[in-house]
Residue frames as a rotation matrix with the C-alpha (Angstrom) as fourth column:
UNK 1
0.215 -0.789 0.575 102.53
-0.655 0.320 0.685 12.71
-0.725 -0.524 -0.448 -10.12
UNK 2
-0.016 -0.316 -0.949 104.60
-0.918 0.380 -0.111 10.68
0.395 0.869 -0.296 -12.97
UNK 3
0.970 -0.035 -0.241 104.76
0.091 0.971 0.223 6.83
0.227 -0.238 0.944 -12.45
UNK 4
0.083 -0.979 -0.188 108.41
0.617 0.199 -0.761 7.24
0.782 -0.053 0.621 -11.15
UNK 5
-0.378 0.263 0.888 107.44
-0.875 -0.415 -0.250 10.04
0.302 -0.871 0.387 -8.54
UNK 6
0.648 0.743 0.169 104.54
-0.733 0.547 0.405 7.06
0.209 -0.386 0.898 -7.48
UNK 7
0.469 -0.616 -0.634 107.64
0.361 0.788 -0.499 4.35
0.806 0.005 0.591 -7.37
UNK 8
-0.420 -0.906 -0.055 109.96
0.232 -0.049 -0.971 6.19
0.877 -0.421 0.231 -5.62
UNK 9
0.005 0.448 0.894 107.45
-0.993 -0.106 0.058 7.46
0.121 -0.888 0.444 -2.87
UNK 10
0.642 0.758 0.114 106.45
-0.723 0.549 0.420 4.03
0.256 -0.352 0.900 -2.56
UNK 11
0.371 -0.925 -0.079 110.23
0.271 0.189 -0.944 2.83
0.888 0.329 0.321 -2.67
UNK 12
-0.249 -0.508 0.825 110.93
-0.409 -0.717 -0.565 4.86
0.878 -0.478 -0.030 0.06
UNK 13
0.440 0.896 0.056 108.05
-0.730 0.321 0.603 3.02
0.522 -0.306 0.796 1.88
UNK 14
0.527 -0.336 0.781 109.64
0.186 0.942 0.280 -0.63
-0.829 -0.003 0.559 1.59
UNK 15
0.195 -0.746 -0.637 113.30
-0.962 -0.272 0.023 -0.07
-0.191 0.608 -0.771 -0.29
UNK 16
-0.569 -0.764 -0.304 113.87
-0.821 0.547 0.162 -3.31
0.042 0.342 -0.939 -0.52
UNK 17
-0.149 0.606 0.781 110.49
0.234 0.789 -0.568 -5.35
-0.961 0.098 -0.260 -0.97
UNK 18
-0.919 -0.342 0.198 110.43
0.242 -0.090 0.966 -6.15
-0.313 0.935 0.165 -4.43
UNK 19
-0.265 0.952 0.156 106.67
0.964 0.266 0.019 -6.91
-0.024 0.155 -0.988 -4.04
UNK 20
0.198 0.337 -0.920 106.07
0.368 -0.896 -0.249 -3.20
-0.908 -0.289 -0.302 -3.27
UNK 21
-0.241 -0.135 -0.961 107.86
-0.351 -0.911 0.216 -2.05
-0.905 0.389 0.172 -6.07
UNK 22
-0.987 0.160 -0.013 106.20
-0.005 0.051 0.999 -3.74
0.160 0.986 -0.049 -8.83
UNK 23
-0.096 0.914 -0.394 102.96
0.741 -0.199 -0.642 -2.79
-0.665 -0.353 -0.658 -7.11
UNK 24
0.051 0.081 -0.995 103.52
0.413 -0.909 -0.053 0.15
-0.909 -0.408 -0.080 -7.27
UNK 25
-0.915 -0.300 -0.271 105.01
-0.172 -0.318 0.932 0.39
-0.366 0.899 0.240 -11.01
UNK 26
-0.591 0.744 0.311 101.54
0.781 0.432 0.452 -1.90
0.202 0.510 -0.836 -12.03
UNK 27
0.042 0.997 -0.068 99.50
0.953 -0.060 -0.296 0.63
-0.299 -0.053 -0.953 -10.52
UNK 28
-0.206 -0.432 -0.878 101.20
-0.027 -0.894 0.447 3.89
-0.978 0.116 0.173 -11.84
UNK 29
-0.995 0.092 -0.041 100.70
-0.037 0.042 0.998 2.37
0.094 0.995 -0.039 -15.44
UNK 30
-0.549 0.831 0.085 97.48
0.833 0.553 -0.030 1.83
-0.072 0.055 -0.996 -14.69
UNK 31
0.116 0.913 -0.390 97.06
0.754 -0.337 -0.564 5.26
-0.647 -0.229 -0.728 -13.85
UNK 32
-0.758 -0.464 -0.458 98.87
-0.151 -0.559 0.816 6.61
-0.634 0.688 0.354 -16.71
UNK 33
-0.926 0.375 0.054 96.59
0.147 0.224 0.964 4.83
0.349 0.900 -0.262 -19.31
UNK 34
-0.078 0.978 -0.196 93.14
0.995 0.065 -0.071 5.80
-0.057 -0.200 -0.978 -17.30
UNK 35
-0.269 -0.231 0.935 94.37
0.270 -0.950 -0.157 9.49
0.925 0.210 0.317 -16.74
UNK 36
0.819 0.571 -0.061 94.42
0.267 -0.284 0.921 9.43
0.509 -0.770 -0.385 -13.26
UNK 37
0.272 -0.822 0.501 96.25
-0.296 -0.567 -0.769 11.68
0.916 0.061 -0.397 -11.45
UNK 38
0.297 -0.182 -0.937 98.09
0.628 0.776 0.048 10.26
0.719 -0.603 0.345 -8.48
UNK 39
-0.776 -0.556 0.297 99.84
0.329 -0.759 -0.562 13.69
0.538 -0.338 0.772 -7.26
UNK 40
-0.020 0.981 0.194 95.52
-0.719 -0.148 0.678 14.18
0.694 -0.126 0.709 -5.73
UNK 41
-0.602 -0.490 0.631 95.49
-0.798 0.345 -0.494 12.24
0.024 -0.801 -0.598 -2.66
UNK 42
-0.022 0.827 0.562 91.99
-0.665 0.408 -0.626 11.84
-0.747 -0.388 0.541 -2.39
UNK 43
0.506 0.841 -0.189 91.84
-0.766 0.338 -0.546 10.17
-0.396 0.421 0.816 -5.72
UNK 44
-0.101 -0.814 -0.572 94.89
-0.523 0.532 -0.666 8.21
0.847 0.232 -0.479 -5.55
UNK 45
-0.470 0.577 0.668 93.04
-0.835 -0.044 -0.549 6.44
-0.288 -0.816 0.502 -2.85
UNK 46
0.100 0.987 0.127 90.49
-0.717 0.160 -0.679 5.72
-0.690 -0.023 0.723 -4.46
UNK 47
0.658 -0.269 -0.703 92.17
-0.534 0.490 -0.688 4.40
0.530 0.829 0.179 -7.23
UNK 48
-0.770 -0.626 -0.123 94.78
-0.456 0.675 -0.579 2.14
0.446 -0.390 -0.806 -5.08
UNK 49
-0.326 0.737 0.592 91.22
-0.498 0.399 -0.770 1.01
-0.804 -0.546 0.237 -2.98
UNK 50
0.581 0.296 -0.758 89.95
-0.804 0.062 -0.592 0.32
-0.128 0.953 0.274 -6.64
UNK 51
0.081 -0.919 -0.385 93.18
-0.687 0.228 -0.690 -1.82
0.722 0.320 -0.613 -7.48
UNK 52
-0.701 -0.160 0.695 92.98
-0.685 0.422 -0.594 -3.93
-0.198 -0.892 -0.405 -3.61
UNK 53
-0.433 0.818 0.380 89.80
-0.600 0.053 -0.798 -4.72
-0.673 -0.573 0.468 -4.63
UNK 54
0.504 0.117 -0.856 90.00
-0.810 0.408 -0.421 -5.83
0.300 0.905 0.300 -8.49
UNK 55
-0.250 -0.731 -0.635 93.14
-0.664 0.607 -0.437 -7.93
0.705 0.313 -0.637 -7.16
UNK 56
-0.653 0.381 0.654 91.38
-0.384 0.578 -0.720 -9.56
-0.653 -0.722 -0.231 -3.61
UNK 57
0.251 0.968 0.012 88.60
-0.705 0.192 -0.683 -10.80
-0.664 0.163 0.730 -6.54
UNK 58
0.609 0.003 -0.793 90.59
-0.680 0.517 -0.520 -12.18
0.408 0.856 0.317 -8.50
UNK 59
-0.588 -0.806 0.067 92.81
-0.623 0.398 -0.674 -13.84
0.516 -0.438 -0.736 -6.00
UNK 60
0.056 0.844 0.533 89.26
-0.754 0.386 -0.531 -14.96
-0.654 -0.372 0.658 -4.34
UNK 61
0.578 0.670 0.465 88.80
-0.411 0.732 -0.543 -17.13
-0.705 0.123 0.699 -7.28
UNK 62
0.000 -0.733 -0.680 92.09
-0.711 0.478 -0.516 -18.60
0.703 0.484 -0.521 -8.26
């Protein structure tokens, strides 16, 4: 799935929460530059669980 396929699903989601859609763009680049495919459910999961977690740690200790 392209980072614009991963927007617009998520777009569809919440059309008009911005927050959603620069989630979504941050984590699509992310998985562009790791090579993870997003269009794989299971591991587009894992990788968005991945991503909940990196950002709840660092929000923990701001």
């Amino acid at each position: 799935m392209s980072i614009a396929g991963y927007i617009e699903e998520n777009n569809n989601l919440e059309p008009l929460n911005f927050e959603a859609q620069k989630n979504a763009l941050i984590v699509g680049e992310l998985a562009a530059k790791y090579g993870i495919d997003l269009s794989d459910p299971i591991k587009r999961e894992q990788f968005e669980n991945i991503i909940r977690i990196i950002a709840s740690n660092y929000l923990d200790k701001s």
